[in-house]
Every structure is written in C-alpha cells, then in structure tokens.
N, C-alpha and C positions, 0 to 999 in steps of 0.2 A: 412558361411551363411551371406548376406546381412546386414548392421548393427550391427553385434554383439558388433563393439566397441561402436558403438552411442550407443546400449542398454545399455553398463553399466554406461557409463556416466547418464543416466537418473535412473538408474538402484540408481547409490549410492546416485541422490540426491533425490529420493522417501525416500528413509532410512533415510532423517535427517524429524527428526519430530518437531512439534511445537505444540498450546495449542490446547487440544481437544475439541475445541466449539463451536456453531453454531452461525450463522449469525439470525438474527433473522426474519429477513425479508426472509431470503432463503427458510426459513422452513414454515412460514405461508406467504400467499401471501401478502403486503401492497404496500402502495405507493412510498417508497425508497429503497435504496438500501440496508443499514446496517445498526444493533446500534454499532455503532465505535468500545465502550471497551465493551468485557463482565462482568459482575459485580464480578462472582463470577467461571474465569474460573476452570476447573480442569486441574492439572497437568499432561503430558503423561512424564514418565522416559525417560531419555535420559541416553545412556550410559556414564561413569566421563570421559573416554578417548578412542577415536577410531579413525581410519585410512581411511580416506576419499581413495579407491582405486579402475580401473577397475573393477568393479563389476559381474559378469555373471549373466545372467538375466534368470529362467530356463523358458527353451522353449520347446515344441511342435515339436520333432526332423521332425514329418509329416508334418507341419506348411509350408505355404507359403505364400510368402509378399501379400499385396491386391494391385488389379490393380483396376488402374482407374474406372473399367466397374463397380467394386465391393462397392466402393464409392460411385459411383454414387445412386446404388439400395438403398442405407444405406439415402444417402442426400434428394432424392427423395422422397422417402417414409417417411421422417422428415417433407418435405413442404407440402407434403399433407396427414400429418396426421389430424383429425379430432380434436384433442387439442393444434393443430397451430393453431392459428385466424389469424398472421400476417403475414408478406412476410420474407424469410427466405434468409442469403448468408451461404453459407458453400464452404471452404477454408482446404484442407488439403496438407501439404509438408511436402518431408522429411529433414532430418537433413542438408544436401546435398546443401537443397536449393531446389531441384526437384519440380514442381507442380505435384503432385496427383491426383488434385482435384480440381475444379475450379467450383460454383455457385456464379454466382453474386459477386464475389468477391472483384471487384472493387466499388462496391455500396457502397456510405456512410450513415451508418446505426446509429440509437440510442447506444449507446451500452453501459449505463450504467456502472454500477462499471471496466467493461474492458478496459476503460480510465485510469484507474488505471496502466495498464502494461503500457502504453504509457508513464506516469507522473513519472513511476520507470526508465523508459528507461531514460528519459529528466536529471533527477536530478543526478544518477548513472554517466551518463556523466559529466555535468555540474559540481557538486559537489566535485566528487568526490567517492568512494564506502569507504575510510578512515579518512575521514572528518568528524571532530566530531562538535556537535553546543555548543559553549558557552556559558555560562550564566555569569555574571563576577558584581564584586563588587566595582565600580570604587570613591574615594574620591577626594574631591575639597575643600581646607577648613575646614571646620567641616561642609559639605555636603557627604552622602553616595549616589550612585544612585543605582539601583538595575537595571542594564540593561539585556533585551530580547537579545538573542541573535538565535531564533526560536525553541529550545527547549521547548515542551508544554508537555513533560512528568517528570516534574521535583517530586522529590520525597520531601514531608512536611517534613519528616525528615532528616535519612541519604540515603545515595543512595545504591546502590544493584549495586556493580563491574559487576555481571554475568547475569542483567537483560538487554533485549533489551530496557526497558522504566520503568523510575526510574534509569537510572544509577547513574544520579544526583542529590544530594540532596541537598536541602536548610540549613539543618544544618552543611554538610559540610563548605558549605558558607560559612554561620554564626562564624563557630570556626575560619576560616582563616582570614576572616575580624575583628571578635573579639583580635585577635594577634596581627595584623598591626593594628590597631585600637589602644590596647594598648601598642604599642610601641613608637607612636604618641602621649601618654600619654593624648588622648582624651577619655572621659567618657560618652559624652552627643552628639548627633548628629543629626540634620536632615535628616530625610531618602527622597529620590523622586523614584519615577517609569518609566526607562527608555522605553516606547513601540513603539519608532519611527523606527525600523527596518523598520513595514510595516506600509502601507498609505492603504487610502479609505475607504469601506462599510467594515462594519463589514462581513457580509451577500453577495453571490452572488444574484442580482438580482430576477433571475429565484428559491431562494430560500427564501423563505416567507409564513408569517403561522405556521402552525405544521410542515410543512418540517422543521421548523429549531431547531426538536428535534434529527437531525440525525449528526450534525456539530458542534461545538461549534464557537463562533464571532472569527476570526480570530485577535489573536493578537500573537505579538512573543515569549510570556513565558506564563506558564502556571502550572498548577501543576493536574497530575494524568489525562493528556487529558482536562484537563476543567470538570473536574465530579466530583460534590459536591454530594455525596449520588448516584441518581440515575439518575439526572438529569445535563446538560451544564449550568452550571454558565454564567451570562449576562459578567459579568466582569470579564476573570480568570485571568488576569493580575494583577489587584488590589486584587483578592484572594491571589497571590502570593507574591507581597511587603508585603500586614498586616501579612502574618505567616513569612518570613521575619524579619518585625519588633518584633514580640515576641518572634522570636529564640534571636534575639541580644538583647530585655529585659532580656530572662530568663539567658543569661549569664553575665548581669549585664553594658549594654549598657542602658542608658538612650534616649530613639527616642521620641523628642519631637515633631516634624510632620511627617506628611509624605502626599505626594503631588506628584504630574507627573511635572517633567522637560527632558530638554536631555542632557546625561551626557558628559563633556568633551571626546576626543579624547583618546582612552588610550595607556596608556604607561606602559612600568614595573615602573614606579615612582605610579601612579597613581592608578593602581589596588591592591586593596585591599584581594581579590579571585577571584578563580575563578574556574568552576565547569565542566565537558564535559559531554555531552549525547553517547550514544552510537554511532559506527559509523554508516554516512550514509546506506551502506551493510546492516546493521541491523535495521535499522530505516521504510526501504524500503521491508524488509525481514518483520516485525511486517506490516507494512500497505495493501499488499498483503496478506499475512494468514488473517489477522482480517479486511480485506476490510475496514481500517480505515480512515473515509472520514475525518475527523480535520486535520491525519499526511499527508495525500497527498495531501489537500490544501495545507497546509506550505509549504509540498517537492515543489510546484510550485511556491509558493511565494519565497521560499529562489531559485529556479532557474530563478526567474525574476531579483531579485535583483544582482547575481553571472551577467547575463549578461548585465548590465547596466539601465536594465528594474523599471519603476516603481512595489514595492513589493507587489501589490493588484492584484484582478482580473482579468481585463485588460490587466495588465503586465505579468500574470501567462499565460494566455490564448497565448500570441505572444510568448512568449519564450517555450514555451512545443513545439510550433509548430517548430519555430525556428532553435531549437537544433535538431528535428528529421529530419530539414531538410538538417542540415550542418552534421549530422551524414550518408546523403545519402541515405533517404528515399523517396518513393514517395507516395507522401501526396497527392496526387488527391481523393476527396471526403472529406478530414479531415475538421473537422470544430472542432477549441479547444473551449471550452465555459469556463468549468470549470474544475481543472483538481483531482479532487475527484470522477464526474463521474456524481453527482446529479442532473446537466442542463439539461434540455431536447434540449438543442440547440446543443449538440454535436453530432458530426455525425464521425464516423470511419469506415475503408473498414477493410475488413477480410483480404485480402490482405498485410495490413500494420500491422494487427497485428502478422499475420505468420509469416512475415520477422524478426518484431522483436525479435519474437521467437527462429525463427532459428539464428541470427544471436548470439543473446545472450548462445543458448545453445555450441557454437563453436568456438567462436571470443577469448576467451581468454583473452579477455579487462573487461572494467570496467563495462560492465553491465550483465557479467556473471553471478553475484546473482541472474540475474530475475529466472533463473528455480527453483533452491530450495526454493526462498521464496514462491512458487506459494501452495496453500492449496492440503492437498492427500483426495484423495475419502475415504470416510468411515474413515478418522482417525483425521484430523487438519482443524482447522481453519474455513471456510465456507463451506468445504466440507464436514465434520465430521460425516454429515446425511445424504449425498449424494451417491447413486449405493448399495442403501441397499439391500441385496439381492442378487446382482448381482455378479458375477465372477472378475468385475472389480477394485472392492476397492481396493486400495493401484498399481494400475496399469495406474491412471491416476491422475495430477498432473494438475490443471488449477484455472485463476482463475474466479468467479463468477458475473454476476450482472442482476441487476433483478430492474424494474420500472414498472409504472402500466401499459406500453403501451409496453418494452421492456422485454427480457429474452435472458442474450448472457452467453455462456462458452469460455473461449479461453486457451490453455493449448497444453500440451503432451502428448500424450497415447502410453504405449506398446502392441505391440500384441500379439501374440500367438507365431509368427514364431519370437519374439524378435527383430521386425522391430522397432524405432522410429519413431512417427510422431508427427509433429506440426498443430496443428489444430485450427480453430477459427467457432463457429458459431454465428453467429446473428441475432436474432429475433426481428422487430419493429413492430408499427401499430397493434398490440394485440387488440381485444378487451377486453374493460376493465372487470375487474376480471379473464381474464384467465392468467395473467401472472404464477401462480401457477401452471395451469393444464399443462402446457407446457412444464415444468422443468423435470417431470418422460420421455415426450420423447426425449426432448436433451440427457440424460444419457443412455436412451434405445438406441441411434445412438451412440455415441459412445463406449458402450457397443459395438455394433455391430461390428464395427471397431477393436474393440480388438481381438474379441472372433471368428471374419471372420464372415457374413453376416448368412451364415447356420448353425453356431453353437451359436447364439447369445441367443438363447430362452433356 
C-alpha cells in the first residue's frame, strides 16, 4: 500500500508527546496569537526509555489514498462555508513532494503563528539543531559581568538537565563563579549586565499596546521566559543579574554594584562559568508545541546575528528570509516582518510552507525536528482542545495561529488508507470576531481528509 513507510515515520513522531496545554487564544477567540508559557501546565507521562522505530500505522485494509478530485470537495466547501468570512488558500502534498492539491497556493497570505515553522526552519539550519546557548560569567579585575548569551529560560535556581527550558540555572552559575572567584582569593566584586548580543526596540513596531502582553522586550537573557508571576517583566535582563547578585551574596560574595557594561572578549582565562540551555532541536521543539512567541523572536534574533545580520528586528526579518532562500526555497509571496508570527505585515504562501514540511519530514538534515515538535490534536500543546470529538485526535500533527483577521493550520495528517500528507491552510481578511468561528471548520476539513470526504461525519 502507498505510504506505508511515510506513515510510520509520521506514525512514531505523533507517539512522542509534550505538555498537555492549551494555547489560550486558540481556545477563546482574541487578538494574538498565544500566551507564550502556561502558568501552570500539566504533565502528560512519557515513557523513561523507548525506541524511536518504523512504526505501522493501523489502517482501513478497504481504505484508499484521496485524489485530487476529493480534496478539492473538502477545500471548497472550507471557502465557502458560511463561518469563512475570509479568503482561503489550501495546499496539500504528499511526502513525495507530489501536489495533491493546489488552492491559491501561491498567494501570500497573513499567517499568523505558522511563521513559526518558517523561523524553526531558518534557525534549525542556521544554528544548528545541537547548539546549545550560553549564559557565561566572565571577570576583568575585580569586575564580574553576567553575559546574555540568548537564553531567556534561565532557571532562578538550579537548572533541570531533562527540562527543554530551565536547563540552565543561575545558581549553577553562581557555585562556579563562586570557586573561581575564590580561588582569585577575591571576596568583594562588582557585578555589570552584559545584553549587547541584541540591538534596537525592544518591541516590534507593529506590536504596541496590549499586544505586548503576548512577548516579552526582547533582550538576550532572561529568567523563566521573562515571567514574573503572571505577567512579562519590562526588564528581564536586570531581573536576571539582581537574582544573580543574591545567589553570589547568599554564598558569601560581597557585590557592591551592579550596573550594564560589555563584557571583555572571553577566553578560558577569563570565564568564571558557564551555564548551556538545551539544544537548539529542543528549543525549537518547546516553541512550536507552546506557540512561544518571546523563544521564536530570539530564534530569529540569534539567526540574524549567526549570519552577520544586525540582532533586532530588521535583521531577523532579512535573515529568516535569507536562509529559506539559500536553503532553496521559493519565497514568491513571502514578506518576513516578524518572526514569532505577531505582525500583521507578514505574508506566507501555502506553498512554502508545504515544502517545508515535506522537505523537513525526509531530508534527514538538520531541520528534521520540525515534525515531531509540531503540537498532536486532542493531546499537546496548542492542539490539546483541538478535533474534539472527532476521529482525528492524535492523527494530526500541526501547528496553529490565529489573529483577529487570520486563522491558519499547517501540519500532517494521516488517513485512513495510512497515506501521509502535508498540508497547509490559510485563512486572511476574517471579519472581525470570527476568527474563532472558523477554527471548528478548518478541523472539520481536515478531519475530512483523514476519514475520506464520505466518511467524515
């Protein structure tokens, strides 16, 4: 049968799960995309040890693949359902590469949080998918500096080895700088705040207001996302030196200032500690599941700066673009604004994001991560409340975004006969307040898709 092998490679990465929570904005309609972290997610069990292998996917021995014609009835009847207000592209292929399915597909559309897979794509390349970010403790004299090195999920105390965010802790820090410290037979220090990785506005332009309850200021360190209680901290940078400086009080370091400079050049002479976040792969993996728009600005910021780019906005905006384009994409339609997703100046083709899809579930390279990080219907992430009901839960794999004028899914689904496919749809130009109403018929379409067009009810 057609597929069988695609289906279990898709097969094994539905099976790895991640935190079971809902996006906040997914679930009631507003005017962004996500609230970054959950406050108080729940745990879904993972198994201690298992065998990532061909998978077999059970199938519908009567099952047969869907044709073109069958897509169509499914897409169609998406654009002119009567809880669309906006203009619709819909985009399906198979693993193959094959088009499927072609509406509009080349149209550059809003597409909200599904910038996201692009900005995973850009930084996975770029970065690296084993590249860890550093936070580092560098001395000059009897000056400490406490340098960003784009880690913004630093842990207040120690860090958590087996956490995607938190791996790193400040008291870690603290102990190894307290060592070297006293073996320099220094007591007393001035501490400064290194945050000159990144340049410019805090804020992208296009985000101002109450929007900018959805991001925190972009700076290169940070501690727990920038989230003091329930809310983005104005400063999380200086959040981070002052608990800093009282980890190295409570061990018995005297910090008589503490101030913003930039720190010497480092060296093994000169580093005092030094701390890693988890790697990129999983950095990328958390920001996808939890639609985390603070970690996928960074991811664009630190791929500005990786390719000689200023590390602001501006510079995140050319290099996302950049990189998909020397990666061999065609970016006809693409407009990068921001790469979290929150602009409304971005504009994406269904097209481009399919490719990246396929290219990622097959290639074997470095941005292989995109499919398993992508949220499962009815179980993780932003999908968690998504295909309730429906036959489809745990059969489709994508990830979400939602604005007050937009509503796009872009993902994988399997079907019945165990076909894989890569899908994208996108929805702009909503009017306003229906972004919500719209969301039950994208999953009723792809629903359909799974279940074959006649058995979808």
């Amino acid at each position: 049968m057609k597929a069988r092998s695609q289906a279990g490679i898709v097969a094994v990465l539905i099976l790895l799960g991640g935190y079971v929570v809902a996006d906040a904005v997914d679930i009631a309609p507003g005017i962004l995309t996500a609230t970054d972290k959950p406050l108080e997610p729940r745990a879904y069990p993972e198994a201690a040890n298992f065998e990532a292998i061909d998978a077999d996917v059970p199938v519908d021995d009567g099952g047969v693949d869907l044709l073109p014609g069958d897509v169509a009835t499914i897409a169609e009847s998406l654009a002119d359902d009567p809880r669309n207000t906006g203009e619709t592209s819909f985009v399906v292929r198979e693993l193959d590469g094959t088009l499927v399915y072609d509406m509009r597909g080349g149209t550059g559309r809003l597409p909200a949080s599904s910038m996201k897979v692009l900005t995973a794509a850009a930084a996975l390349e770029e970065l690296g998918p084993n590249t860890t970010l550093d936070t580092r403790a560098i001395i000059s004299e009897q000056r400490l500096y406490l340098v960003g090195g784009g880690d913004i999920y630093l842990s207040s105390d120690y860090g958590d080895e087996m956490s995607a965010v938190g791996r790193a802790g400040l008291a870690d820090l603290a102990d190894q700088t307290v060592s070297e410290l006293e073996s320099r037979g220094l007591s007393s220090i001035e501490l400064s705040l290194d945050s000159s990785l990144f340049t410019g506005t805090d804020y992208h332009e296009n985000v101002v207001g109450s929007d900018r309850q959805f991001i925190m200021p972009m700076r290169p360190i940070a501690i727990d996302g920038g989230i003091i209680g329930s809310v983005y901290s104005t400063n999380p940078d200086l959040d981070a030196v002052n608990r800093f400086a009282e980890l190295l009080s409570e061990r018995g370091i005297e910090v008589t200032t503490v101030t913003t400079g930039t720190a010497p050049a480092a060296t093994d002479e000169n580093t005092a500690g030094i701390v890693s976040s988890a790697p990129i792969r999983d950095l990328v993996d958390y920001t996808l599941t939890m639609s985390d728009n603070s970690l996928a600005q960074v991811l664009g910021h630190l791929v500005a700066q990786s390719r000689g780019l200023t590390a602001d906005f501006d510079g995140s905006a050319v290099a996302v673009k950049e990189s998909l384009v020397d990666q061999g994409y065609n970016t006809t339609g693409l407009i990068v604004s921001d790469a979290a997703g929150l602009s409304i100046d971005n504009r994406v083709s269904a097209h481009l994001l399919t490719s990246v899809l396929v290219d990622s579930a097959s290639c074997g390279c470095d941005t292989s991560t995109i499919p398993h990080s992508l949220p499962v219907a009815g179980l993780s992430g932003t999908l968690w409340s998504r295909f309730e009901g429906l036959p489809t839960q745990g059969l489709v794999r994508a990830k979400t975004g939602t604005l007050i004028a937009a509503n796009s899914l872009t993902g994988y689904v399997t079907t019945e006969s165990g076909q894989v496919l890569a899908f994208s749809i996108l929805i702009d130009g909503l009017e306003s307040g229906t972004t919500g109403i719209v969301r039950p018929a994208i999953d009723e379409a792809i629903n359909a898709l799974a279940m074959g067009d006649e058995n979808a009810d």
